[in-house]
Backbone as JSON Lines, residues from 0, in Angstrom:
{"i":0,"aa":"X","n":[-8.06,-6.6,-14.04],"ca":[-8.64,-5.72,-13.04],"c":[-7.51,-5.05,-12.27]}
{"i":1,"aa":"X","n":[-8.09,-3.68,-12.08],"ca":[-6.44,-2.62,-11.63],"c":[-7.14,-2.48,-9.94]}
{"i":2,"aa":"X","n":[-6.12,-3.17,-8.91],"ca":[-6.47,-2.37,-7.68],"c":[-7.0,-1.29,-7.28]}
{"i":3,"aa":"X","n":[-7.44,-0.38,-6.87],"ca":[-8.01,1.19,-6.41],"c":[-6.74,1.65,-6.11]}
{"i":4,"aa":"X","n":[-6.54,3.16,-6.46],"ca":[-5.99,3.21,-5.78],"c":[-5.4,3.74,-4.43]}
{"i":5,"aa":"X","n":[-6.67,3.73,-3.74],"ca":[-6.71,3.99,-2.33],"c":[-6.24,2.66,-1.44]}
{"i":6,"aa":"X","n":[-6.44,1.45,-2.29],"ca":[-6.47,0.41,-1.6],"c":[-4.78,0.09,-1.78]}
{"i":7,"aa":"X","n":[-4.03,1.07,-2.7],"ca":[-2.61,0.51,-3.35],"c":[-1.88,1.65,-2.04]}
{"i":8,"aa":"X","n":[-2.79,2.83,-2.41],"ca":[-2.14,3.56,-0.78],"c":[-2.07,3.19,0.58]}
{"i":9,"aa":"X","n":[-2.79,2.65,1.16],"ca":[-2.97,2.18,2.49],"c":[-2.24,0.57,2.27]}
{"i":10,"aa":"X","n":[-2.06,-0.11,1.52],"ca":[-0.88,-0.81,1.3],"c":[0.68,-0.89,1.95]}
{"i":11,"aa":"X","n":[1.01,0.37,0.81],"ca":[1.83,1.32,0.79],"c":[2.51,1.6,2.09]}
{"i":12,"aa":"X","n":[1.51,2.04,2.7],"ca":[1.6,3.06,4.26],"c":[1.57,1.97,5.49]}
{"i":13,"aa":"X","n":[0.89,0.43,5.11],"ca":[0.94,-0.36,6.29],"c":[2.49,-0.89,5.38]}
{"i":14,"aa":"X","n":[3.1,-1.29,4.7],"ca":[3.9,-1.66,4.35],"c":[5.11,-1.38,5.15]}
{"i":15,"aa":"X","n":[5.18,0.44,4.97],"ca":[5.75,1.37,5.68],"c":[5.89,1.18,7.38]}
{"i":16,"aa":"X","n":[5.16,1.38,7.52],"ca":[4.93,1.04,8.86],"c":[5.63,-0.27,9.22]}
{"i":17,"aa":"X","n":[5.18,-1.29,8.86],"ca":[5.39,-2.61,9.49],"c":[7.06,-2.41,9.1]}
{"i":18,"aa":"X","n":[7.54,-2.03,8.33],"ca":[9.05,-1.57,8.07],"c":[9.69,-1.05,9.26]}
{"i":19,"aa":"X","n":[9.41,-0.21,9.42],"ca":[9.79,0.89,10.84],"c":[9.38,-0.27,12.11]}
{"i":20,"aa":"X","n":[8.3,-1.18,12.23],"ca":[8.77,-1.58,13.19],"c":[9.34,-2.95,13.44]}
{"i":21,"aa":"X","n":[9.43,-3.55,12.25],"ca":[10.52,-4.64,11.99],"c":[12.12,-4.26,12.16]}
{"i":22,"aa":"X","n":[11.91,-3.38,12.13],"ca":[13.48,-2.25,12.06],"c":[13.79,-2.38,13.97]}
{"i":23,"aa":"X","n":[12.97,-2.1,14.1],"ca":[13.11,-1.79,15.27],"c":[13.26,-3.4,16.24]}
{"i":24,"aa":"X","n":[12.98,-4.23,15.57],"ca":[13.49,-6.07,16.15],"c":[11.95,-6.92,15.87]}
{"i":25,"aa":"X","n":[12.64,-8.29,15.46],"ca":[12.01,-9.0,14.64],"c":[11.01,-9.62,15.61]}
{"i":26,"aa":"X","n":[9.76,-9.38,15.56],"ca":[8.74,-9.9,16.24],"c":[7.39,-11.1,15.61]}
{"i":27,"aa":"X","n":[7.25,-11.53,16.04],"ca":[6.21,-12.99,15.07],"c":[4.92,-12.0,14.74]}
{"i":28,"aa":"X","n":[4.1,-11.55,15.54],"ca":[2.69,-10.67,14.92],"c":[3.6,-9.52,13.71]}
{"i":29,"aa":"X","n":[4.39,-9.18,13.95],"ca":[4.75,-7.81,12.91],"c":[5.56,-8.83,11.77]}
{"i":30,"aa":"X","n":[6.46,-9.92,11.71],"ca":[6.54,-10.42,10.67],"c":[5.55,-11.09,9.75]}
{"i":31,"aa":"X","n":[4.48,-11.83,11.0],"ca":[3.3,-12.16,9.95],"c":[2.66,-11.1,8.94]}
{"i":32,"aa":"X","n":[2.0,-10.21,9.87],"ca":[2.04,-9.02,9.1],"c":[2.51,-8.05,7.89]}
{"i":33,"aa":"X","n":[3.71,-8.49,7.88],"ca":[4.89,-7.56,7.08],"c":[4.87,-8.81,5.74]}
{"i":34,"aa":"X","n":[4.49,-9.83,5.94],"ca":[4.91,-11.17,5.3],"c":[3.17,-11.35,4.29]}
{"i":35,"aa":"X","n":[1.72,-10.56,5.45],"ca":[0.38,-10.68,4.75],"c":[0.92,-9.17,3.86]}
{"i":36,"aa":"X","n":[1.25,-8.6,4.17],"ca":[1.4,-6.98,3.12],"c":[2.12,-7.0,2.37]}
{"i":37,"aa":"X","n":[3.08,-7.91,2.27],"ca":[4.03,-7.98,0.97],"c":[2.98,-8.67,0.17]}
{"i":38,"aa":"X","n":[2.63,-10.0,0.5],"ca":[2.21,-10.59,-0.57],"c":[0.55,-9.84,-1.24]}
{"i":39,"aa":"X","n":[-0.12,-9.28,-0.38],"ca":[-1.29,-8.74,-1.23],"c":[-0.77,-7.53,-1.82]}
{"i":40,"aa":"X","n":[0.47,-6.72,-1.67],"ca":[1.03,-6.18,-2.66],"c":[1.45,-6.41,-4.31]}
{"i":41,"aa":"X","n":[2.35,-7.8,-3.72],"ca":[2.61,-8.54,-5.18],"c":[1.11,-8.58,-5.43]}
{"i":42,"aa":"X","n":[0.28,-9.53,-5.08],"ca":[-1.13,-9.95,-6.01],"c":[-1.65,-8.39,-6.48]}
{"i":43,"aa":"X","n":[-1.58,-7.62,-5.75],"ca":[-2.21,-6.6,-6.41],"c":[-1.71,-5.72,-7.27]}
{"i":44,"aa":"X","n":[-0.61,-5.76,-7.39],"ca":[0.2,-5.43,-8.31],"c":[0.82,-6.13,-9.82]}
{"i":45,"aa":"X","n":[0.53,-7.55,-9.42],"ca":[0.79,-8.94,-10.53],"c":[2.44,-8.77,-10.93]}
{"i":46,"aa":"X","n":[3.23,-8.81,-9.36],"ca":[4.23,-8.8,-9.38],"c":[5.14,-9.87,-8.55]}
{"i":47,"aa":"X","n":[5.96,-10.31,-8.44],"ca":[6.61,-11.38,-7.24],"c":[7.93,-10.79,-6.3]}
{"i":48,"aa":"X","n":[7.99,-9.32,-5.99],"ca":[9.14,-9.14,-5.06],"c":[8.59,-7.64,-4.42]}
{"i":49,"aa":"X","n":[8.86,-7.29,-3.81],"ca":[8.11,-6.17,-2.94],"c":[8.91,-5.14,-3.39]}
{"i":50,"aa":"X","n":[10.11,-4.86,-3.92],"ca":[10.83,-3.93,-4.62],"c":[9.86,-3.43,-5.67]}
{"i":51,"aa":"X","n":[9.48,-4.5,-6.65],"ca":[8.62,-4.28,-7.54],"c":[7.62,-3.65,-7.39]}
{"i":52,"aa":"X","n":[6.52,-4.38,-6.61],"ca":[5.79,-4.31,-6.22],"c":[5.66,-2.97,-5.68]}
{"i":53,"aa":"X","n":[6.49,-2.59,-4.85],"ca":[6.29,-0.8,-4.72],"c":[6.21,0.12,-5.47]}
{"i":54,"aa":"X","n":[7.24,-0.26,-6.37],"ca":[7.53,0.35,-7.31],"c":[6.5,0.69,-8.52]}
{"i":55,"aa":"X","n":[5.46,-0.57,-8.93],"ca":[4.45,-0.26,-9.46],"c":[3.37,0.49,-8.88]}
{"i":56,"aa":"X","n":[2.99,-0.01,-7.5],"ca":[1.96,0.59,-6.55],"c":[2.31,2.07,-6.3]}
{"i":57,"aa":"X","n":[3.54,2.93,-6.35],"ca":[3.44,4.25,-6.36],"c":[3.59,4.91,-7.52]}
{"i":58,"aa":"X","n":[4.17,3.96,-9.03],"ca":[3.73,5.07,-9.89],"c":[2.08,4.72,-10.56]}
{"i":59,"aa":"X","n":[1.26,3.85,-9.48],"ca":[-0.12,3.59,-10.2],"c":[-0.63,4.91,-9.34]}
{"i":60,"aa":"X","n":[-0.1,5.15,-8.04],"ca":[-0.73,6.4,-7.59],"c":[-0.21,7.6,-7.89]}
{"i":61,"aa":"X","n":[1.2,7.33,-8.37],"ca":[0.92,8.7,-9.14],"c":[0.51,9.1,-10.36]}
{"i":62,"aa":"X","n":[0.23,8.47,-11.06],"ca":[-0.35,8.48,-11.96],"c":[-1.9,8.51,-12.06]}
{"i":63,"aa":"X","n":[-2.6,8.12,-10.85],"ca":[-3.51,8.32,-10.31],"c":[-4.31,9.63,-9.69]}
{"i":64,"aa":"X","n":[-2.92,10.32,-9.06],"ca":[-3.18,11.56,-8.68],"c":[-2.63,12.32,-9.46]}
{"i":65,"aa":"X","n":[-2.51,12.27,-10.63],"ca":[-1.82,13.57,-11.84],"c":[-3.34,13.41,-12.66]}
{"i":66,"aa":"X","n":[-4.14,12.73,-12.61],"ca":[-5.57,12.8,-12.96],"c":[-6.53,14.25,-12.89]}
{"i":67,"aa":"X","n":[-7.96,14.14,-13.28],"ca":[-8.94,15.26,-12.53],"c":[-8.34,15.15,-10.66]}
{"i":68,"aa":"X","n":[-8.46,17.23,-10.9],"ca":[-8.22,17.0,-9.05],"c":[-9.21,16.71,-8.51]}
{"i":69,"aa":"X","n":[-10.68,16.28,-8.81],"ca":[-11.77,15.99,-7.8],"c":[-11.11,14.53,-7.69]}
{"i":70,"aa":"X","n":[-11.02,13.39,-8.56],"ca":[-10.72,12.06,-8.15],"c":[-9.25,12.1,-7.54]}
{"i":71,"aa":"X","n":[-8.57,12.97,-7.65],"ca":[-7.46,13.06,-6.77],"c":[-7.8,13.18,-5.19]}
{"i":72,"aa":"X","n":[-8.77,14.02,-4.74],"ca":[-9.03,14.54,-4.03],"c":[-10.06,13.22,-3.08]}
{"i":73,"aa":"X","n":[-10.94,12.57,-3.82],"ca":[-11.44,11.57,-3.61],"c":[-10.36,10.15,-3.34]}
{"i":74,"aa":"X","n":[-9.42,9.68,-3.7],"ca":[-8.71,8.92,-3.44],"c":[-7.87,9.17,-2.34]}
{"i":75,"aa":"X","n":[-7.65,10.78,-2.33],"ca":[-6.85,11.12,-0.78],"c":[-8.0,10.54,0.18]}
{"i":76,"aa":"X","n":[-9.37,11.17,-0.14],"ca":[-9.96,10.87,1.02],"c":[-10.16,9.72,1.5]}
{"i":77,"aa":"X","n":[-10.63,8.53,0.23],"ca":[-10.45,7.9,0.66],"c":[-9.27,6.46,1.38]}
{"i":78,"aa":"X","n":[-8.39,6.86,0.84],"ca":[-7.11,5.85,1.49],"c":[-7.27,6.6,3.18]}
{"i":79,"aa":"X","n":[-7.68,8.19,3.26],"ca":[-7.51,8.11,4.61],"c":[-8.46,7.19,5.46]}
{"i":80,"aa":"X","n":[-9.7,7.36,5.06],"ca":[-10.37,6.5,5.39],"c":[-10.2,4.79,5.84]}
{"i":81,"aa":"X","n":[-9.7,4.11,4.9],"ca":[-8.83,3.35,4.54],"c":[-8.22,2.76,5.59]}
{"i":82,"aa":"X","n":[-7.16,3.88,6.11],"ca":[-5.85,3.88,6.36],"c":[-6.39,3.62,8.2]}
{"i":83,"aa":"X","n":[-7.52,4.86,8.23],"ca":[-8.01,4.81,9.65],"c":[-8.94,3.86,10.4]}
{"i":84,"aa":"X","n":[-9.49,3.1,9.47],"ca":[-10.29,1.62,9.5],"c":[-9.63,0.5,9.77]}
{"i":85,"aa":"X","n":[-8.04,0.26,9.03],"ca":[-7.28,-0.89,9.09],"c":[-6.72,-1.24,10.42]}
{"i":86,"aa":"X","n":[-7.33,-2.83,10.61],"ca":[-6.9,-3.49,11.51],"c":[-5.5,-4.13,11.5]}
């Protein structure tokens, strides 16, 4: 079973995020965090290092979005969705 990949984008983007503010000094809620998004990366990816793991998760979306542009268009929408829901 292949992740969505709206669900591999908003991943992606909290991944990102929690990056930028781990960067910014090491805090216990943003490492837990940074520590739950790595690993449902690996699982969702069926990988064990977050290098990887990215690395598969953006060429599944791009490869995702080089598709029909309506499901392109549908996966933008929905990761925004996604993206704007996540707690």
């Amino acid at each position: 079973m292949m992740t969505h990949p709206a669900v591999l984008a908003r991943l992606v983007e909290e991944y990102e995020r929690e990056s930028e503010l781990r960067a910014a000094g090491p805090h216990g809620p943003v490492r837990q965090q940074m520590e739950d998004v790595i690993y449902t990366l690996c699982v969702s990816t069926g990988t064990r290092d977050i290098d990887a793991a990215l690395a598969v998760a953006r060429e599944r979306l791009h490869t995702a979005w080089l598709g029909d542009a309506d499901d392109a268009e549908a996966v933008a929408r929905d990761g925004r969705t996604l993206s704007g829901t996540a707690g």
